[in-house]
C-alpha positions as CSV (number, residue, x, y, z in Angstrom):
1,X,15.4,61.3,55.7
2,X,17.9,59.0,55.1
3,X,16.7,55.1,54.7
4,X,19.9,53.5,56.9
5,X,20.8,53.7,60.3
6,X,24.5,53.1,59.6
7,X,26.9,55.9,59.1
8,X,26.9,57.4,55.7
9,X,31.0,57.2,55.6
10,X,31.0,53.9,57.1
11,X,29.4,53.2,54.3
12,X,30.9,55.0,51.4
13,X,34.3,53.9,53.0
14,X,33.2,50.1,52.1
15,X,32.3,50.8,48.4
16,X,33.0,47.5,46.7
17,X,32.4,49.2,43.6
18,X,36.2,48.8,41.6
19,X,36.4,52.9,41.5
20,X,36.6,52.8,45.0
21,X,38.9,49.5,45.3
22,X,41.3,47.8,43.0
23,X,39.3,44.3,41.9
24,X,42.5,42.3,42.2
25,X,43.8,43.5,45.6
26,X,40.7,44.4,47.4
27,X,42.8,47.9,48.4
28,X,41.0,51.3,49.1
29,X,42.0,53.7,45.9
30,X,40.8,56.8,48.2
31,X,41.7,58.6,51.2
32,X,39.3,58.9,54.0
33,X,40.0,62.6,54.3
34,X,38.5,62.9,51.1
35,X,35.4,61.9,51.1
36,X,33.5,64.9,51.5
37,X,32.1,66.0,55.6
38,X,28.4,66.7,54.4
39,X,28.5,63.3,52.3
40,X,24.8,62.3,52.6
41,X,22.6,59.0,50.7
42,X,20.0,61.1,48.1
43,X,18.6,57.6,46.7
44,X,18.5,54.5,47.7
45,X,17.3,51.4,45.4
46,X,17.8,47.4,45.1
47,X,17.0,45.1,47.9
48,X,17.5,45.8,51.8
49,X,19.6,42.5,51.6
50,X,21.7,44.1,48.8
51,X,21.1,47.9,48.4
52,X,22.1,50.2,45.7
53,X,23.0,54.0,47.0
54,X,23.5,57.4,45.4
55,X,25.2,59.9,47.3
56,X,25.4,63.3,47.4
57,X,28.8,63.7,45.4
58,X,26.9,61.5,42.5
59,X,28.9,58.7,43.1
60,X,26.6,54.8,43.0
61,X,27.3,52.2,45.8
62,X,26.2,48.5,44.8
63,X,26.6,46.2,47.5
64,X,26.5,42.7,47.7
65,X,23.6,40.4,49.3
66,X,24.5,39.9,53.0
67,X,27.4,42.7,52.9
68,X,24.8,45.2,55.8
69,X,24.4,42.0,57.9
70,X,27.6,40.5,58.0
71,X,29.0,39.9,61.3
72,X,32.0,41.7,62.3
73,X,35.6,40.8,61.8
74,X,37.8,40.0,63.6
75,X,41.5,38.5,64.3
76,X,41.0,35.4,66.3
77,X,42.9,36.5,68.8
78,X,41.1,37.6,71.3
79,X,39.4,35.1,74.4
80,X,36.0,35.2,72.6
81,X,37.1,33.3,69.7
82,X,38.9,30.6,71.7
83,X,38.0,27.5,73.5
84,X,39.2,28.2,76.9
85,X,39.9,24.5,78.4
86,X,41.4,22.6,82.0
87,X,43.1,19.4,81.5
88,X,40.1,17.2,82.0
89,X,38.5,18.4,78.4
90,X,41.2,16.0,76.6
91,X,40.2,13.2,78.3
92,X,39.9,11.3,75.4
93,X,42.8,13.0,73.3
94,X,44.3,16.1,72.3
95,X,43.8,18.1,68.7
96,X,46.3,16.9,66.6
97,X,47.3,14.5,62.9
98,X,49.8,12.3,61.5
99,X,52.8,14.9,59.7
100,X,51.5,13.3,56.4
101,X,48.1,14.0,56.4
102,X,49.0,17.7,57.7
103,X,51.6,18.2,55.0
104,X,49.3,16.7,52.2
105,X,46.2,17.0,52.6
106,X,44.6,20.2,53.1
107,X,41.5,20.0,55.0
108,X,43.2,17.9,58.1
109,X,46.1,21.2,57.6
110,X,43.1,23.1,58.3
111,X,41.9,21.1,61.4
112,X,45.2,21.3,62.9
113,X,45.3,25.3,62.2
114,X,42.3,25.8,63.6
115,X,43.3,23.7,67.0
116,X,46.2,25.9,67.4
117,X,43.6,28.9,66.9
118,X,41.1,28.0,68.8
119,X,42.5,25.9,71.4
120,X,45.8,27.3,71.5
121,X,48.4,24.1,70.6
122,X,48.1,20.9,68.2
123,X,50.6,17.6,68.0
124,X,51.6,16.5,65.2
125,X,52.6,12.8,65.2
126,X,55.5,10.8,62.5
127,X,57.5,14.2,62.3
128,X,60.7,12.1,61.2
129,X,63.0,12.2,64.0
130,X,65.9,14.3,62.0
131,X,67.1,17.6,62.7
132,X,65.9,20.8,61.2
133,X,62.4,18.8,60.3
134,X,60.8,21.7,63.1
135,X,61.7,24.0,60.3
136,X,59.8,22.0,57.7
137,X,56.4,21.5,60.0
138,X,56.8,25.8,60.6
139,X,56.8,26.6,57.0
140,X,54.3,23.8,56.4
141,X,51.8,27.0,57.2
142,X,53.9,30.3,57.7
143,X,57.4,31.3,58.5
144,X,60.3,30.8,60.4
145,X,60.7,33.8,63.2
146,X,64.5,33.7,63.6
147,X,66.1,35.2,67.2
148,X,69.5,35.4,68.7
149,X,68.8,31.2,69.3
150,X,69.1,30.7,65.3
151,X,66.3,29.7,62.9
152,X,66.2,26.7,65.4
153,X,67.1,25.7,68.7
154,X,68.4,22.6,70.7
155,X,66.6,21.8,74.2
156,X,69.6,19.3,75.6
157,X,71.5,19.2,78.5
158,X,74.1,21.5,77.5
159,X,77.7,22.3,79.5
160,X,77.4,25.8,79.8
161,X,74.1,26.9,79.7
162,X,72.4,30.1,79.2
163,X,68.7,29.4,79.9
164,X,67.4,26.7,82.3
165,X,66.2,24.9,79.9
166,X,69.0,23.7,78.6
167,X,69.8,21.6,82.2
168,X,67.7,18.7,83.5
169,X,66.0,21.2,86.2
170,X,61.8,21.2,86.4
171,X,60.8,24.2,83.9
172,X,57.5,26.0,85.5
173,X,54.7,27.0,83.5
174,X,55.9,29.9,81.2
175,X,55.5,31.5,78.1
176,X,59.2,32.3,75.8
177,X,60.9,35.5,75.5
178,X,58.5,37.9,77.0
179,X,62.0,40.2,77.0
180,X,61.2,40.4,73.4
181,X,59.2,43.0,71.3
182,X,56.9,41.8,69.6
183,X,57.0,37.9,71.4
184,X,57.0,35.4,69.0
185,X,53.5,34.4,69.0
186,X,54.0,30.8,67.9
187,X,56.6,28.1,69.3
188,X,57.1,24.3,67.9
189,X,58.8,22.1,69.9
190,X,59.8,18.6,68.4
191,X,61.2,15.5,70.1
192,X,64.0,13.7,68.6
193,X,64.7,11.5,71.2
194,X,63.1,11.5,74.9
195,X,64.3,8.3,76.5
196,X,65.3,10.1,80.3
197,X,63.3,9.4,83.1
198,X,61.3,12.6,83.8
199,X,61.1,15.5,81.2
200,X,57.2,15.3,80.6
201,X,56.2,18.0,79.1
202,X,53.4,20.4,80.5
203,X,50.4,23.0,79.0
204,X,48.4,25.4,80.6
205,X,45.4,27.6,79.1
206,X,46.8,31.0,80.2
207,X,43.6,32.5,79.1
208,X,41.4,29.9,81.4
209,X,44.1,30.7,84.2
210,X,43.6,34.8,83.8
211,X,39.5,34.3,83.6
212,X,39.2,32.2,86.6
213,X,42.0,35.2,88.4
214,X,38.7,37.6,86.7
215,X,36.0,35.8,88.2
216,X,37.8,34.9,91.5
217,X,39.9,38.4,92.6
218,X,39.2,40.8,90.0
219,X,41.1,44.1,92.0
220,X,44.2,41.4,90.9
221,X,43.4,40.4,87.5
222,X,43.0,44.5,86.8
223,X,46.4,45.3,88.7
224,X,47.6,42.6,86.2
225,X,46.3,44.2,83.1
226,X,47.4,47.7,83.8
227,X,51.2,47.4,85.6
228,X,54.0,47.3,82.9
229,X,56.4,44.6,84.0
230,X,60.0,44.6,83.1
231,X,61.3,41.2,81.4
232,X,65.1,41.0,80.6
233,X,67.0,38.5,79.0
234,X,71.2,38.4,78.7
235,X,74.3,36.7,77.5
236,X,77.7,37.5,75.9
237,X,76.3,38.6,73.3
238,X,72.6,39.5,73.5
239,X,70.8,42.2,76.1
240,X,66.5,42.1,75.6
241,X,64.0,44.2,77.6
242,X,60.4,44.6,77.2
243,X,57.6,46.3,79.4
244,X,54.3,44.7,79.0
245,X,51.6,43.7,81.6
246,X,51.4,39.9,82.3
247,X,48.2,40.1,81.1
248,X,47.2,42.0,78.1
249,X,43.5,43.0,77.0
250,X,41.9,45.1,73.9
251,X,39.6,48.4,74.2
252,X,36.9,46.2,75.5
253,X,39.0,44.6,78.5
254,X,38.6,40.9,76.7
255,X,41.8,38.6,77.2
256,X,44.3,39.1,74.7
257,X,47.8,38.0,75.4
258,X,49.4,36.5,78.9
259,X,53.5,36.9,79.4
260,X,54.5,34.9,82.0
261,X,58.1,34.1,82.8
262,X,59.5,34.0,86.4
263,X,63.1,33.5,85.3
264,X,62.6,36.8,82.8
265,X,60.9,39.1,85.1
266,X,63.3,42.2,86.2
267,X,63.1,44.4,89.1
268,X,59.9,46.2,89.1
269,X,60.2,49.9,90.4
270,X,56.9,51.5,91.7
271,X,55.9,53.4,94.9
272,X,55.4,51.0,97.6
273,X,51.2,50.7,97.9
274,X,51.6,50.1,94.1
275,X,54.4,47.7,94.5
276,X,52.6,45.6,97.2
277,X,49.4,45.3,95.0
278,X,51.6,44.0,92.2
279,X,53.1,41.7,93.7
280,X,49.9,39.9,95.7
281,X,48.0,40.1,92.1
282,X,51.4,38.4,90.4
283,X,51.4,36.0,93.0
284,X,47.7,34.7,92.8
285,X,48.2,34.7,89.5
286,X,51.6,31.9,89.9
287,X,48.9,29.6,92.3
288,X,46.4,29.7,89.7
289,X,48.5,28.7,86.9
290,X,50.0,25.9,89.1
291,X,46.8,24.3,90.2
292,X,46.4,20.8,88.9
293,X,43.4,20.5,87.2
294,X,44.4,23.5,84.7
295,X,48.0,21.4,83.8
296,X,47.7,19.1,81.0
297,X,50.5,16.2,81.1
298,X,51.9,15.4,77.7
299,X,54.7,12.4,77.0
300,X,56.2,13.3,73.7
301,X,58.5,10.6,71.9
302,X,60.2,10.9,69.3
303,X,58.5,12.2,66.0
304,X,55.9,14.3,68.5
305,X,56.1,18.0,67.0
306,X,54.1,20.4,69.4
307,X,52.5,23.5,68.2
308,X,51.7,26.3,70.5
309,X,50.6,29.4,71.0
310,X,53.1,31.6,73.2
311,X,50.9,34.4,73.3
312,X,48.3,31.8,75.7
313,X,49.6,28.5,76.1
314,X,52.2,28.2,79.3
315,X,54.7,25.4,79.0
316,X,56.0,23.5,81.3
317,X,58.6,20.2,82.0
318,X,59.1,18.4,84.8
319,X,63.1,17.5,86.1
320,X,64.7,15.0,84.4
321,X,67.1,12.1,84.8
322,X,70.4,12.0,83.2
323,X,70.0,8.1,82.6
324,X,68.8,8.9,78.9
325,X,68.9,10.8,75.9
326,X,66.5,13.5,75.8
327,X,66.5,16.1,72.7
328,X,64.0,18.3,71.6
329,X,64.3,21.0,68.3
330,X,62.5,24.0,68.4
331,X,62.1,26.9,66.5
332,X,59.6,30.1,66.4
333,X,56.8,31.3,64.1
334,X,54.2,34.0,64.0
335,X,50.7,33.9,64.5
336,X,49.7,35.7,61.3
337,X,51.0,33.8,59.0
338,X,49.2,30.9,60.3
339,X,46.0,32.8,60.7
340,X,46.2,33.5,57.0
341,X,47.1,30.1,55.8
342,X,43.9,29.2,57.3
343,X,42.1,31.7,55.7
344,X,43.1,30.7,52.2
345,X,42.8,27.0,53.2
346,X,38.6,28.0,53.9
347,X,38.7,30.3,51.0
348,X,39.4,27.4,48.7
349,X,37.2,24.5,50.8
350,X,34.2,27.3,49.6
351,X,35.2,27.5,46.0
352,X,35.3,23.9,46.0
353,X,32.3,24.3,47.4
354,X,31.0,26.2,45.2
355,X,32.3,24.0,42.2
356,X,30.4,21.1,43.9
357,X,27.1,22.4,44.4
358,X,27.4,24.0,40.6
359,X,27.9,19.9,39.4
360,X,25.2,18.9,42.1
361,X,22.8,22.2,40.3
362,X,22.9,23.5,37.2
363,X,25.2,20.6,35.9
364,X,21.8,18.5,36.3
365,X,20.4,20.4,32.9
366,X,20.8,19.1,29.5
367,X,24.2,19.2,27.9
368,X,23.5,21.3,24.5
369,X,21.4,18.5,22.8
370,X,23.5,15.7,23.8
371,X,22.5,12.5,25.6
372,X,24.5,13.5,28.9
373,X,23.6,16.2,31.6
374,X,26.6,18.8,32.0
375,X,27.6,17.6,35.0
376,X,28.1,13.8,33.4
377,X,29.8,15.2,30.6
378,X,32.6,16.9,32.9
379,X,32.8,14.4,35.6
380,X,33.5,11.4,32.2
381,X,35.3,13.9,31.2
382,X,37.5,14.3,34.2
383,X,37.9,10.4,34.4
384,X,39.0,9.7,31.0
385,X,42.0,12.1,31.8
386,X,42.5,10.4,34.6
387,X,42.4,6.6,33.5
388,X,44.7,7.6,30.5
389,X,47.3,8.7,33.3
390,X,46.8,12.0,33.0
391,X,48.6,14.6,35.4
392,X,46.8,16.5,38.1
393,X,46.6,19.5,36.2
394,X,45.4,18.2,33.2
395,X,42.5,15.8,35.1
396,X,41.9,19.1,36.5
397,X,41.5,21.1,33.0
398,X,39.4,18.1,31.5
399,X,37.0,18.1,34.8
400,X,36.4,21.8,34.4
401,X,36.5,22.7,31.0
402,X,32.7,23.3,30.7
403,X,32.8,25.2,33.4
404,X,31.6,28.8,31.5
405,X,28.1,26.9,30.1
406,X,27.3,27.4,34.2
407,X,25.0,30.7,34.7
408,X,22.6,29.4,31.5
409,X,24.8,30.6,28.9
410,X,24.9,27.7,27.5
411,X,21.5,28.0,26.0
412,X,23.0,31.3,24.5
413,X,25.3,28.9,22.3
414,X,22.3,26.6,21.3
415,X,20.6,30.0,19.4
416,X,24.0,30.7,17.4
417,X,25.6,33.5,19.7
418,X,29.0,32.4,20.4
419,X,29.3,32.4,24.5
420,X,33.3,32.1,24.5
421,X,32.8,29.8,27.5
422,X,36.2,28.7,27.4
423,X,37.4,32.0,27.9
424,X,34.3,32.7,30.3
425,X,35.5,29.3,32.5
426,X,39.4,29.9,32.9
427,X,38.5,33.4,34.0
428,X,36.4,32.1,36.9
429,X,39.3,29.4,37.1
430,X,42.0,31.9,37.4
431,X,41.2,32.6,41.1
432,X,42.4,29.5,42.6
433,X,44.1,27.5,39.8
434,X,47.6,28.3,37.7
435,X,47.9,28.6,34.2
436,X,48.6,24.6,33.8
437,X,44.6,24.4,34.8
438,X,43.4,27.6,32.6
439,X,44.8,27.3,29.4
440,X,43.8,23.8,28.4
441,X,39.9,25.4,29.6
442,X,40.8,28.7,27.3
443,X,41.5,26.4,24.2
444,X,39.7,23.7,24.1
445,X,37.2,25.3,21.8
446,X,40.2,26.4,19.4
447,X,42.0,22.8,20.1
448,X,38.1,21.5,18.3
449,X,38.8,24.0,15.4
450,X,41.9,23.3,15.2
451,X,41.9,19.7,15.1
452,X,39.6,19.8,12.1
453,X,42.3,21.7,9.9
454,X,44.9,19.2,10.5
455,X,43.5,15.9,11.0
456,X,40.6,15.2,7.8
457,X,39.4,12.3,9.7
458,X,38.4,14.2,12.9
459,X,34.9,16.4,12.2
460,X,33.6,13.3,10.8
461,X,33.3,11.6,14.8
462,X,31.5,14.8,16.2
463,X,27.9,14.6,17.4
464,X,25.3,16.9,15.3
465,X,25.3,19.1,18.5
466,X,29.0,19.8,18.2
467,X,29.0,20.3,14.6
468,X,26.6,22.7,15.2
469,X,28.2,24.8,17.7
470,X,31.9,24.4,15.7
471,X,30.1,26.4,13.0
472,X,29.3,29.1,16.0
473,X,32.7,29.1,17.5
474,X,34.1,29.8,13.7
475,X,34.4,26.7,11.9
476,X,37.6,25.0,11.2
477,X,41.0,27.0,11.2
478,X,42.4,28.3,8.3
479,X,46.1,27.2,7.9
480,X,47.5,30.4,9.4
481,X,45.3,30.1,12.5
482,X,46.5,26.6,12.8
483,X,50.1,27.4,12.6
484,X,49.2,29.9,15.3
485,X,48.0,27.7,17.6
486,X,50.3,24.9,17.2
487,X,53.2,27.3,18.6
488,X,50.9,28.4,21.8
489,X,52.7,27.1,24.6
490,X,49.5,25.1,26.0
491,X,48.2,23.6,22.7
492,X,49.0,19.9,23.2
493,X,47.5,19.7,26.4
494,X,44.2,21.4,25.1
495,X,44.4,19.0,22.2
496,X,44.5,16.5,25.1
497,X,41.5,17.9,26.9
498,X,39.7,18.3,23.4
499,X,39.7,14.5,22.7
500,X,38.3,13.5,26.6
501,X,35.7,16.1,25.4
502,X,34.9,14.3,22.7
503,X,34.6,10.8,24.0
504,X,32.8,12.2,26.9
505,X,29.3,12.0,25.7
506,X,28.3,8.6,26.9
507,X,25.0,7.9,28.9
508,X,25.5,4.5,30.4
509,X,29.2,5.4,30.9
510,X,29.7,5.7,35.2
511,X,32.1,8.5,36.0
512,X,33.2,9.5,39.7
513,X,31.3,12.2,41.6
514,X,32.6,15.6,42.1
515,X,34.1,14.7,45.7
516,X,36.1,11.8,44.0
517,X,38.2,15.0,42.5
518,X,38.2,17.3,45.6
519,X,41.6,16.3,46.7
520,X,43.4,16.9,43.6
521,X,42.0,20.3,43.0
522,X,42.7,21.2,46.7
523,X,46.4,20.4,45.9
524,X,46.4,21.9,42.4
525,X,45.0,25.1,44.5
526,X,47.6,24.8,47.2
527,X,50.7,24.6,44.4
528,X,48.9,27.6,42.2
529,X,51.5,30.3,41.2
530,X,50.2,33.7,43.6
């Protein structure tokens, strides 16, 4: 009988193993087709939390701990991932961070991503007040969606305008370019200069709008979800249609998407009884969206750079008085792009997790007979490179140059097997850091060997422990190997690393903690070459 209630291709067709998927892309090297239709499990071994399987073609599934009970994934998009909110639930201030600490530092990028996400829309405050900066907050985590408006727009008071937005009339609650397919799923909007009377701006959760039309009139909100409405958009030189419901759900009727644009809407064409349904569920719909407490009132000044979700977020503006400049910059972006952005952003807060609780963990053992834990040794280490003025990358390659002693091979060094653990650490290294970071890690063991061929002086300052392990790694170069490594394009910055290394080894020295270096290896990560 077989052991597992899942499905035997389910499970075949998630083979981690790198037969079945290439190790650097994560991609599928099979077809589905392929697999065969009586593939069955003939053996099952290892742990329920990480089971080994034999199947009935021969081939051997290993999979990771926690891979059978991992929950399922999913895009984000959908209303069960998001906090659906009324004006009230930013009583005390809306999601949002100054432009420089969204621009430099990484883990408030990732706060504001996952506003926008989750909440639909962030502000960004101390966007300098120049034009084209929209562009620069956009590619700050994606890219620029362009459209018939340009890579950017201007909201003004314009002489001949094409969209009402561009006159000092009150905008309604709406989301942009439903005439478009696919939308853009992401709109910034930043102020240059707002000094009219009026023109404050408006949001409204289209998703908390469309659930309360659920709960309230549901015959409406599934006329809403099933009725293809016609949006068109022209000028003198563009013509746009799309047919999409107003309100779009998956398979398993959850909120998806909401298009909603009064000005956009073309003439719907149905038989009357389907016609008159329409248009009372489109019209509950327009109250709900209107009612007060769902409308939350935003002032932006100049500098304010709003990021929303079009896909959800309806925005508004009240009329305006010509008594005062008012200019706004906007552009378009996708969703996608920012979803991944955040995903690498969390994918490299873990590794530096990861790092941290390694220093915290193993780096407690003994150092390899020296008077200094592992973790004191790399941390000095790190801070030697950084009080001699060091750059990042090179901080970076002295804090983590020890890194392949972690997983006790260390110990395998101590009894006279070489454990190439500079190779071994810019391995591990090379999945978040460039080659600035790796190959100072690489050759720090040949920098040692190295430096005792050219400089007579230098064996003579080792500790016993490191004159002990030189003979493992080799011994000192001959003169062709030092020639060799002199010409490697990293060399003098592993010869730098070397010499941190070997001043490194102090027990009453006081070196920063691991979180001292977070930020720098979060912005070594973040400039990495892909």
């Amino acid at each position: 009988m077989d052991p597992t209630p899942l499905s035997p291709h389910w499970l075949r067709d998630n083979c981690p193993c790198p037969g079945c998927r290439d190790p650097r892309s994560g991609q599928k090297l099979f077809q589905i087709h392929e697999l065969p239709d009586d593939l069955a499990i003939t053996a099952r071994s290892g742990t329920a939390d990480a089971p080994e399987i034999r199947w009935s073609d021969g081939h051997l599934s290993r999979y990771p701990a926690g891979f059978l009970d991992a929950p399922a994934e999913t895009d984000g998009r959908g209303e069960d991932a998001k906090r659906l909110w009324q004006a009230a639930d930013f009583a005390r201030g809306v999601p949002g961070a100054s432009w420089a600490a969204h621009r430099d530092d990484p883990e408030e990028r990732a706060a504001v991503l996952t506003a926008v996400l989750r909440s639909g829309f962030a502000l960004l405050h101390g966007v300098p007040a120049e034009e084209g900066q929209v562009v620069a907050v956009a590619r700050s985590f994606g890219f620029v969606r362009e459209t018939n408006y340009g890579e950017l727009f201007d909201v003004r008071v314009e002489p001949d305008p094409n969209n009402l937005a561009f006159t000092t009339a009150a905008v309604a609650p709406h989301t942009d370019n439903p005439y478009r397919d696919p939308v853009p799923t992401l709109q910034l909007l930043h102020c240059l200069h707002n000094a009219a009377t009026g023109g404050d701006s408006g949001l409204v959760d289209g998703f908390a709008a469309a659930a309360a039309l659920r709960a309230e009139a549901p015959d409406d909100f599934a006329v809403l979800t099933r009725t293809p409405v016609p949006f068109v958009f022209r000028d003198r030189r563009t013509e746009l249609r799309a047919e999409r419901p107003l309100i779009e759900t998956d398979g398993l009727g959850r909120i998806r998407g909401v298009r909603f644009n009064n000005r956009s809407t073309g003439t719907l064409r149905l038989p009357a009884a389907e016609t008159d349904a329409f248009y009372a569920a489109y019209r509950r719909f327009a109250r709900v969206l209107l009612r007060p407490e769902l409308r939350l009132g935003l002032r932006l000044t100049a500098g304010d750079c709003l990021i929303f979700d079009n896909t959800r977020v309806l925005h508004a503006r009240t009329a305006f008085a010509p008594d005062g400049r008012r200019h706004l910059q906007g552009c378009y972006a996708d969703l996608d792009s920012l979803v991944s952005a955040l995903a690498v952003l969390r994918r490299r807060a873990a590794a530096l997790d990861e790092l941290e609780e390694a220093f915290e963990g193993e780096g407690a053992a003994e150092y390899l007979g020296e008077d200094v834990t592992l973790a004191q040794h790399m941390r000095q280490t790190g801070a030697l490179a950084e009080a001699a003025g060091a750059p990042d990358h090179l901080v970076a390659a002295a804090l983590l140059h020890d890194l392949g002693h972690f997983g006790g091979t260390g110990q395998e060094l101590m009894g006279g097997r070489d454990n190439r653990h500079g190779s071994a650490g810019a391995d591990r290294l090379a999945r978040w850091f460039g080659p600035d970071v790796t190959g100072p890690v690489r050759l720090h063991v040949a920098a040692k060997r190295y430096l005792c061929t050219v400089e007579p002086d230098y064996a003579a300052g080792l500790s016993p422990a490191s004159v002990y392990t030189l003979g493992v790694q080799g011994g000192p170069m001959d003169a062709a190997e030092a020639a060799a490594f002199a010409a490697l394009p990293g060399a003098a910055d592993a010869v730098a690393v070397r010499r941190w290394d070997d001043a490194a080894k102090d027990a009453a020295a006081e070196a920063p903690p691991f979180a001292h270096f977070r930020p720098l290896l979060a912005r070594l990560m973040e400039h990495a070459p892909a």
